[in-house]
C-alpha positions in Angstrom: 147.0 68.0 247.2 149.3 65.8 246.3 152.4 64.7 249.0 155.8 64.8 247.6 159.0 63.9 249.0 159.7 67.7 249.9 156.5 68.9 251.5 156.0 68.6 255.2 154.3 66.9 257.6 152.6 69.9 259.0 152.1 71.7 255.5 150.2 68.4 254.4 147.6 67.6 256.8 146.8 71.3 256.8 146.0 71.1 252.9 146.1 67.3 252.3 141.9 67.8 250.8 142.3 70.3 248.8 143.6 70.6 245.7 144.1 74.1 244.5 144.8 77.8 245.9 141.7 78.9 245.4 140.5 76.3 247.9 143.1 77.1 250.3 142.0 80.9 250.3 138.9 80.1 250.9 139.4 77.7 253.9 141.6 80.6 255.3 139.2 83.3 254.7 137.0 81.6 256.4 139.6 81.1 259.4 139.8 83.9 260.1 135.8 85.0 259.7 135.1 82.2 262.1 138.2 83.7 264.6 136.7 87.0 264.3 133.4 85.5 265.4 135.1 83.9 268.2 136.0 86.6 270.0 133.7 87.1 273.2 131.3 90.2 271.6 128.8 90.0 274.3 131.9 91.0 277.1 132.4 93.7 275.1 128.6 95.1 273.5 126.1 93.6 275.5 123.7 94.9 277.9 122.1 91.6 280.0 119.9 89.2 278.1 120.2 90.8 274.5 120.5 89.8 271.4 124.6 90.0 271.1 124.5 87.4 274.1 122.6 85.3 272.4 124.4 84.8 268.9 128.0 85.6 269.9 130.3 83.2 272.0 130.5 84.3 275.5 133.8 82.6 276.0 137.7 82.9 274.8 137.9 79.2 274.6 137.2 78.9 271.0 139.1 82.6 269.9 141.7 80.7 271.5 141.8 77.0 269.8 140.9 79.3 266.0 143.9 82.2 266.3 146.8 79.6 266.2 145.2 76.8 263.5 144.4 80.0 261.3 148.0 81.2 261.1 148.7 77.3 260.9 146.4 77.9 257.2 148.4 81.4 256.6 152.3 79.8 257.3 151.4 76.7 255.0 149.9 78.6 252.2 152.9 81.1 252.3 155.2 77.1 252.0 152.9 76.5 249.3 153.8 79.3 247.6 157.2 79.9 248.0 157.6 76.4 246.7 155.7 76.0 244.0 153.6 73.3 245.1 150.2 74.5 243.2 151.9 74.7 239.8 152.4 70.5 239.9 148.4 69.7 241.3 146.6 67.9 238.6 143.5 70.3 239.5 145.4 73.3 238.9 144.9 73.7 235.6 141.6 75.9 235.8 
């Protein structure tokens, strides 16, 4: 992504490696895959020492730090696209 005069700080870093939309759903897709993941399963499912316990985060620490830098990827795609940022990337052209 290329930084012009009217894109913002926060929209940039969030975006400032890739190039297209396409790459930005994915990165948010993922977001929010990894959030769902996040979410403390075994305090919910698990019986003591099974499997759940042992894949799944037993913690909110991470649900926590994922939930607000996935909306971060949601609120600068939606600036993105309401400005028409994509249309002027030199890789958009697919």
């Amino acid at each position: 992504m290329e930084k012009t005069d009217n894109t913002p700080l926060w929209v940039f870093l969030a975006f400032s490696s890739i190039s297209t939309r396409k790459g930005a759903l994915i990165l948010i897709w993922l977001s929010i895959i990894f959030t769902v993941y996040c979410i403390p399963w075994p305090l919910f499912l698990s019986a003591q020492g099974s499997f759940i316990n042992k894949i799944f985060i037993n913690d909110w620490s991470w649900f926590i730090m994922m939930e607000p830098i996935t909306i971060w990827y949601l609120l600068s795609l939606m600036w993105m696209d309401s400005h028409k940022q994509w249309e002027g990337s030199a890789l958009m052209k697919e």
